[in-house]
Biotite code that builds the C-alpha atoms (Angstrom):
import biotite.structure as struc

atoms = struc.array([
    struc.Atom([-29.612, -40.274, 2.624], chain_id="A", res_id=1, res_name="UNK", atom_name="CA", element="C"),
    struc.Atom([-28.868, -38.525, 6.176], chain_id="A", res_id=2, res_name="UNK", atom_name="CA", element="C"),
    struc.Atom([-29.476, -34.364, 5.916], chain_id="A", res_id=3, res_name="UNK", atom_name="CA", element="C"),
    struc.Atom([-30.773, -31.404, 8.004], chain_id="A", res_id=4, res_name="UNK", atom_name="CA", element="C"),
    struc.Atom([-31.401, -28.423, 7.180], chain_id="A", res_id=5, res_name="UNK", atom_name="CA", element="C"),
    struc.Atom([-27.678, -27.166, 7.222], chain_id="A", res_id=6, res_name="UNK", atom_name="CA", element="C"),
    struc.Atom([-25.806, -30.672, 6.543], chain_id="A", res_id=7, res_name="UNK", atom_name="CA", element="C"),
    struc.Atom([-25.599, -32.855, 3.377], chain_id="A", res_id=8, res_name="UNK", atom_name="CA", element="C"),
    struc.Atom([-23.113, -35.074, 2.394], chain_id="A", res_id=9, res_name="UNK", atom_name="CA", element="C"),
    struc.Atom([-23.112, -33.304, -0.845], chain_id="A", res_id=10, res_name="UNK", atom_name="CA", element="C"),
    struc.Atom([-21.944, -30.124, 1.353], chain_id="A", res_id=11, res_name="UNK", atom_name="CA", element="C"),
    struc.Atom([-20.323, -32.033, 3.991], chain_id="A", res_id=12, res_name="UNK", atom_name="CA", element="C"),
    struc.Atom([-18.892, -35.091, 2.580], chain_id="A", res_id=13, res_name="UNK", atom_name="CA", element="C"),
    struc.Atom([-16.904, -36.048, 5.603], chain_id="A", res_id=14, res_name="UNK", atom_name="CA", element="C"),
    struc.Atom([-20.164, -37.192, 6.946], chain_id="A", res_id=15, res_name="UNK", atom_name="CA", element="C"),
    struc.Atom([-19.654, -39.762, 5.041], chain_id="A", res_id=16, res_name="UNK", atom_name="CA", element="C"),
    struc.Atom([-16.141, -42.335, 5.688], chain_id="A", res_id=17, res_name="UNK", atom_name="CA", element="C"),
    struc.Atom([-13.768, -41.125, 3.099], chain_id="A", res_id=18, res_name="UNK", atom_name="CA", element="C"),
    struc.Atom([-11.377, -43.801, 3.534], chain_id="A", res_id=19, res_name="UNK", atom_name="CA", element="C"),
    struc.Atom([-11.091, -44.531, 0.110], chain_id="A", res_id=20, res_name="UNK", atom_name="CA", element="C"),
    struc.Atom([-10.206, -48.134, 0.308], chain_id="A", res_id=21, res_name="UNK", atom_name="CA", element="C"),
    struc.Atom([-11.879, -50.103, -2.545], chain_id="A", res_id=22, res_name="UNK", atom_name="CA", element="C"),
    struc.Atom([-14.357, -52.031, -0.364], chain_id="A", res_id=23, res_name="UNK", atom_name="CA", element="C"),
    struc.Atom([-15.904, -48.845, 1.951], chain_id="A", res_id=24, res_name="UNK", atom_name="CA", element="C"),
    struc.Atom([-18.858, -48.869, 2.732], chain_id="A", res_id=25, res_name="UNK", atom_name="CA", element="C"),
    struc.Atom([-19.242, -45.273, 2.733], chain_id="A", res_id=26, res_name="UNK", atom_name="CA", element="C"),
    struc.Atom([-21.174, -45.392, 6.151], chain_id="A", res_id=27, res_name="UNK", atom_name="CA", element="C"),
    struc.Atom([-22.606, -42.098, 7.621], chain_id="A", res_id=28, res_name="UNK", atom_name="CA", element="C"),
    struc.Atom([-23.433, -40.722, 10.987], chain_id="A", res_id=29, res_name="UNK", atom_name="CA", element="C"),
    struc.Atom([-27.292, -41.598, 11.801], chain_id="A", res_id=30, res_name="UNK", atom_name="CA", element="C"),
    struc.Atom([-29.373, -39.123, 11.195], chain_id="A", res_id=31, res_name="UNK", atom_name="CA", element="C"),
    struc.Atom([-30.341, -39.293, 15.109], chain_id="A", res_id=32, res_name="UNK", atom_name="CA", element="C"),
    struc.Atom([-26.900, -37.803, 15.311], chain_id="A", res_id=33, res_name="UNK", atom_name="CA", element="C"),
    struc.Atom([-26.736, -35.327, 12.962], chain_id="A", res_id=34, res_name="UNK", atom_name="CA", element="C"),
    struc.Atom([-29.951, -33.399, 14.029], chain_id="A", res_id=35, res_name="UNK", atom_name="CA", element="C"),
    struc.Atom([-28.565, -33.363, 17.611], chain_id="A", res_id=36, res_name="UNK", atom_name="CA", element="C"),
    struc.Atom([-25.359, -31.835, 15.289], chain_id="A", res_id=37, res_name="UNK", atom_name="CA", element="C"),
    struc.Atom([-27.835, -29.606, 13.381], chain_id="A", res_id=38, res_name="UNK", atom_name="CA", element="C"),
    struc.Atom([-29.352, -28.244, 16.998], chain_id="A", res_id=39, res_name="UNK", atom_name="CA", element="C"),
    struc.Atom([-25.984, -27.533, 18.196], chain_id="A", res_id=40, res_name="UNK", atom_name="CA", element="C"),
    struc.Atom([-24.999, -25.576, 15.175], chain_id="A", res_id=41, res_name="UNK", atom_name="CA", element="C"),
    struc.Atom([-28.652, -23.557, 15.960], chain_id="A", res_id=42, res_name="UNK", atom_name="CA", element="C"),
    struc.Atom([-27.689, -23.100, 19.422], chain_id="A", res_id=43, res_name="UNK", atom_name="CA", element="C"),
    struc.Atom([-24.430, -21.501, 18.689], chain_id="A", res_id=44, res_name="UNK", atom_name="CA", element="C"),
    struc.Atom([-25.669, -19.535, 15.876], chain_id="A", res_id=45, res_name="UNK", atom_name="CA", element="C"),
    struc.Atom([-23.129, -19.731, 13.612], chain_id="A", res_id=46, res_name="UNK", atom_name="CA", element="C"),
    struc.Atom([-22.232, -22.775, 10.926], chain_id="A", res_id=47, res_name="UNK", atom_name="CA", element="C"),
    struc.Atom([-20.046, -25.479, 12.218], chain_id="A", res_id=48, res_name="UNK", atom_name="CA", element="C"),
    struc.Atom([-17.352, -28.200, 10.212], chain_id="A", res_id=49, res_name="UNK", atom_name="CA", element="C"),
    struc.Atom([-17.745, -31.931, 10.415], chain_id="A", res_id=50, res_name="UNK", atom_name="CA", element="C"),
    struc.Atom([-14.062, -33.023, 10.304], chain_id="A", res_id=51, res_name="UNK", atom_name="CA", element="C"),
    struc.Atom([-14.864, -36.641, 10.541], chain_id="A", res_id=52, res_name="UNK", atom_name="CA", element="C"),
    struc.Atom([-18.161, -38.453, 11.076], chain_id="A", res_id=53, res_name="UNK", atom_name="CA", element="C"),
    struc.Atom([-19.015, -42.181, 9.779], chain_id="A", res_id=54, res_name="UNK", atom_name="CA", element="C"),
    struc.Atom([-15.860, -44.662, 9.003], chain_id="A", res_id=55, res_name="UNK", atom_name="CA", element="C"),
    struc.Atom([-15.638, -48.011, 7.845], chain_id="A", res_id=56, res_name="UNK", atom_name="CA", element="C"),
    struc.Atom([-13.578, -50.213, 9.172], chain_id="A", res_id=57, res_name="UNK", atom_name="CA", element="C"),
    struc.Atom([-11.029, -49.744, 6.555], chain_id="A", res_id=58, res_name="UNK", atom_name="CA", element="C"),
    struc.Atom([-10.451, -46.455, 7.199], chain_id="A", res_id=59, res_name="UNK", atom_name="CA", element="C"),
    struc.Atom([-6.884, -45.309, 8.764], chain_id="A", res_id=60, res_name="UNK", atom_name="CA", element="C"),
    struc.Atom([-7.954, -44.300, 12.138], chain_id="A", res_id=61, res_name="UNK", atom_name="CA", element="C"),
    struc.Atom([-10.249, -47.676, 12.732], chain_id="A", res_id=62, res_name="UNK", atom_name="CA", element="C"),
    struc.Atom([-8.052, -50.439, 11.324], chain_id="A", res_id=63, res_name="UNK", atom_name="CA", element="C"),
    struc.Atom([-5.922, -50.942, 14.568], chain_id="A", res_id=64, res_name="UNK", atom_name="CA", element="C"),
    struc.Atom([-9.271, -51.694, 16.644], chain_id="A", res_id=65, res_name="UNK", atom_name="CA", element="C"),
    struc.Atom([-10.605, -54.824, 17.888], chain_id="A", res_id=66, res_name="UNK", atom_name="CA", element="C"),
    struc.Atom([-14.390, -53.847, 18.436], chain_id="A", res_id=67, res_name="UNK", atom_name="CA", element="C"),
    struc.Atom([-15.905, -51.039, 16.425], chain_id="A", res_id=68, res_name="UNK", atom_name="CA", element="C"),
    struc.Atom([-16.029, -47.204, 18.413], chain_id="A", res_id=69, res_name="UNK", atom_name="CA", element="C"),
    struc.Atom([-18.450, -44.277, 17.871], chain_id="A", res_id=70, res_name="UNK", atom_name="CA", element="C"),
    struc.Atom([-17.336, -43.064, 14.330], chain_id="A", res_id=71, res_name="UNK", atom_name="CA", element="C"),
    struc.Atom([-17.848, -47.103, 12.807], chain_id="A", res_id=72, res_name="UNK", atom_name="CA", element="C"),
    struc.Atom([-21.023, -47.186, 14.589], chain_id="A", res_id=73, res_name="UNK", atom_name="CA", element="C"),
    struc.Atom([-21.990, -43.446, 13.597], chain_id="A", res_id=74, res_name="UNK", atom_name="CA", element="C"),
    struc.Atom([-22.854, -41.876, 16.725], chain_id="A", res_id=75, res_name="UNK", atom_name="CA", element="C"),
    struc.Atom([-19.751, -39.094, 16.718], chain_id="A", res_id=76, res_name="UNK", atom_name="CA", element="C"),
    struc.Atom([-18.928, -36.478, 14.697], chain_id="A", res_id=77, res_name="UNK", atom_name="CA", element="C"),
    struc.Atom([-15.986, -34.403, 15.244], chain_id="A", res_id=78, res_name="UNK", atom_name="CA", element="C"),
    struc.Atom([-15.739, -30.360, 15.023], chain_id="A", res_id=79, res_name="UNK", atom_name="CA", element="C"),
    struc.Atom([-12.702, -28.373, 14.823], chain_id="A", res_id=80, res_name="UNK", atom_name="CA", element="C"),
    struc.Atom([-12.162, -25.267, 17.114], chain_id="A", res_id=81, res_name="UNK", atom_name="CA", element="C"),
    struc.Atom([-10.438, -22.076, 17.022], chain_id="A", res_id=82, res_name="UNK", atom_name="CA", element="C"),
    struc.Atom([-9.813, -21.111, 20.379], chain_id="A", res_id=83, res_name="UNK", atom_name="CA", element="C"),
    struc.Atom([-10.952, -21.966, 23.938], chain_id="A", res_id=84, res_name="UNK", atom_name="CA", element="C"),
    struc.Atom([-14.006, -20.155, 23.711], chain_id="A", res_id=85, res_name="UNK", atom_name="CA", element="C"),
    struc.Atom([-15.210, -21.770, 21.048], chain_id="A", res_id=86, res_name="UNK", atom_name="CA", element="C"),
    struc.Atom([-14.537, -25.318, 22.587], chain_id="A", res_id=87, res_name="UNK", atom_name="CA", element="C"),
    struc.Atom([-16.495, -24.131, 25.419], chain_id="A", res_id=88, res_name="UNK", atom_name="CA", element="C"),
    struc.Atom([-19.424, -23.320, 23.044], chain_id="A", res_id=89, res_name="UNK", atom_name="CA", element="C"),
    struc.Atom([-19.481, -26.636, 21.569], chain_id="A", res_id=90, res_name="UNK", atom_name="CA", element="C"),
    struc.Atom([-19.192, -28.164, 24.976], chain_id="A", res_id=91, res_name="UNK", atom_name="CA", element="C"),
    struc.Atom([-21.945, -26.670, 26.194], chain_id="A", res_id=92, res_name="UNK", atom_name="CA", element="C"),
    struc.Atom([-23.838, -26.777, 23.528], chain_id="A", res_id=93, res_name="UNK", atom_name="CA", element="C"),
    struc.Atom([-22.832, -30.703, 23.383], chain_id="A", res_id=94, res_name="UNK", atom_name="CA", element="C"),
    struc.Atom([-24.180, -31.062, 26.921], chain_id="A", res_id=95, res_name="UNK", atom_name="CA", element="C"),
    struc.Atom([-27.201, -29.451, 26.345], chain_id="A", res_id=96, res_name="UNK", atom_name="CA", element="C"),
    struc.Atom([-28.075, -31.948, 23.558], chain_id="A", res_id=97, res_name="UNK", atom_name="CA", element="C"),
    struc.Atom([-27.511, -35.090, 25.469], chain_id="A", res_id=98, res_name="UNK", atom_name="CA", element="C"),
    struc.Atom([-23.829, -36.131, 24.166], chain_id="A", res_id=99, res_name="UNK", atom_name="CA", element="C"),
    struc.Atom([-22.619, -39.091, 26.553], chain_id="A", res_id=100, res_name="UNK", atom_name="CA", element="C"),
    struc.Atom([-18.895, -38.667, 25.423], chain_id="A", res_id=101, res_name="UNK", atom_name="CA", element="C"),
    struc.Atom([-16.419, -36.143, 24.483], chain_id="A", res_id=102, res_name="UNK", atom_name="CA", element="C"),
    struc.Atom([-12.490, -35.882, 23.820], chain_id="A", res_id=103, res_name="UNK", atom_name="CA", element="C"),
    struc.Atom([-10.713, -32.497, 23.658], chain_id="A", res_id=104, res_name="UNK", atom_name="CA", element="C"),
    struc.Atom([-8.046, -32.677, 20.842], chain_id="A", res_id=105, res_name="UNK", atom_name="CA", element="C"),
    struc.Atom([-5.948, -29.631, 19.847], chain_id="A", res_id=106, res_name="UNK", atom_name="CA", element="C"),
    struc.Atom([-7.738, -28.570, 17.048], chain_id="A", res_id=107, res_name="UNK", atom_name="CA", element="C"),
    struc.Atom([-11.265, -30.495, 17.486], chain_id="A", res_id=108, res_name="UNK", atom_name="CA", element="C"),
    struc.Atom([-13.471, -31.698, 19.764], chain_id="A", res_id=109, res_name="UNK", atom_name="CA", element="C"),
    struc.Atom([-15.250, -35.591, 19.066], chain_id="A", res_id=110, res_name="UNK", atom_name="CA", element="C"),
    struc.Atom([-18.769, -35.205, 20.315], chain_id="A", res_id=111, res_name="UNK", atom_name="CA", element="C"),
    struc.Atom([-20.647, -38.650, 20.957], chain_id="A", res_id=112, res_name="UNK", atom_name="CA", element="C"),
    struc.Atom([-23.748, -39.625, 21.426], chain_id="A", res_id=113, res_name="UNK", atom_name="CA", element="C"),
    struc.Atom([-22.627, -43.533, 22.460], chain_id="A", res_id=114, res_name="UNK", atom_name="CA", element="C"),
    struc.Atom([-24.641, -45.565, 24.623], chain_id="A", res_id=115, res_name="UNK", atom_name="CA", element="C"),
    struc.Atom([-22.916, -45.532, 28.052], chain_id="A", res_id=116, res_name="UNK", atom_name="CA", element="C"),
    struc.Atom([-24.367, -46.195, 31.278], chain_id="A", res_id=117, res_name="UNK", atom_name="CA", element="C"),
    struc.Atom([-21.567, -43.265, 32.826], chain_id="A", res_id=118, res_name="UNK", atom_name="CA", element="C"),
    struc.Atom([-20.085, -40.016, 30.960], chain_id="A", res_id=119, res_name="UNK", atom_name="CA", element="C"),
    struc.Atom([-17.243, -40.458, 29.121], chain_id="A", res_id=120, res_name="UNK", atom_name="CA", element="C"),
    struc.Atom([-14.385, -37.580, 28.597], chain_id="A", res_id=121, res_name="UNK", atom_name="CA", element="C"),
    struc.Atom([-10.145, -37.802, 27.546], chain_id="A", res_id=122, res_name="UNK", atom_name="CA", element="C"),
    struc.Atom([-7.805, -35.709, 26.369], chain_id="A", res_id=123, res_name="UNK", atom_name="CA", element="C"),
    struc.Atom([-5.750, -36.495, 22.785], chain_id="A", res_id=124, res_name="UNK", atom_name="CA", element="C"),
    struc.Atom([-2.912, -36.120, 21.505], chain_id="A", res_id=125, res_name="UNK", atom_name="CA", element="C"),
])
């Protein structure tokens, strides 16, 4: 079972997919990921949220793809934000502990740690 010091599934169960559907697999992010997560959270000094981190491939947001992206193959979590400055933070703090893609949404910010030969970074809707 994936955990840190500050993240559990029994805390933070949207580690884990929540999908629901009858054959999930429950998947989490690797733990690789989450104490990159668990450094971030140290360097901003304050706790952080895991909106979303491992899914299945049942799961709402992955059934439309074709190949599996960073939350079915657990390298992403994503972290809400309050304002710009906070985004920043995480950013920053993102960058500092080697993510390799990002995308800015209005109210959270998916930080990956996908292998990529270049940086990867979009805006959502």
């Amino acid at each position: 079972m994936i955990s840190t010091k500050n993240f559990h599934p029994d805390t933070d169960p949207k580690l884990l997919c929540t999908c629901g559907h009858p054959l999930c697999d429950k998947r989490s992010v690797k733990q690789s990921v989450l104490n990159q997560v668990q450094l971030i959270r140290e360097d901003l000094h304050r706790p952080i949220t895991i909106n979303s981190g491992g899914r299945c491939p049942y799961h709402d947001n992955e059934k439309h793809r074709t190949t599996p992206a960073d939350h079915q193959n657990c390298v992403a979590v994503d972290v809400p934000y309050k304002n710009g400055v906070e985004l920043f933070e995480l950013l920053d703090a993102g960058f500092a502990r080697g993510i390799t893609a990002f995308g800015v949404y209005p109210t959270f910010i998916h930080l990956s740690w996908r292998e990529c030969e270049e940086p990867v970074a979009w805006l959502g809707k």
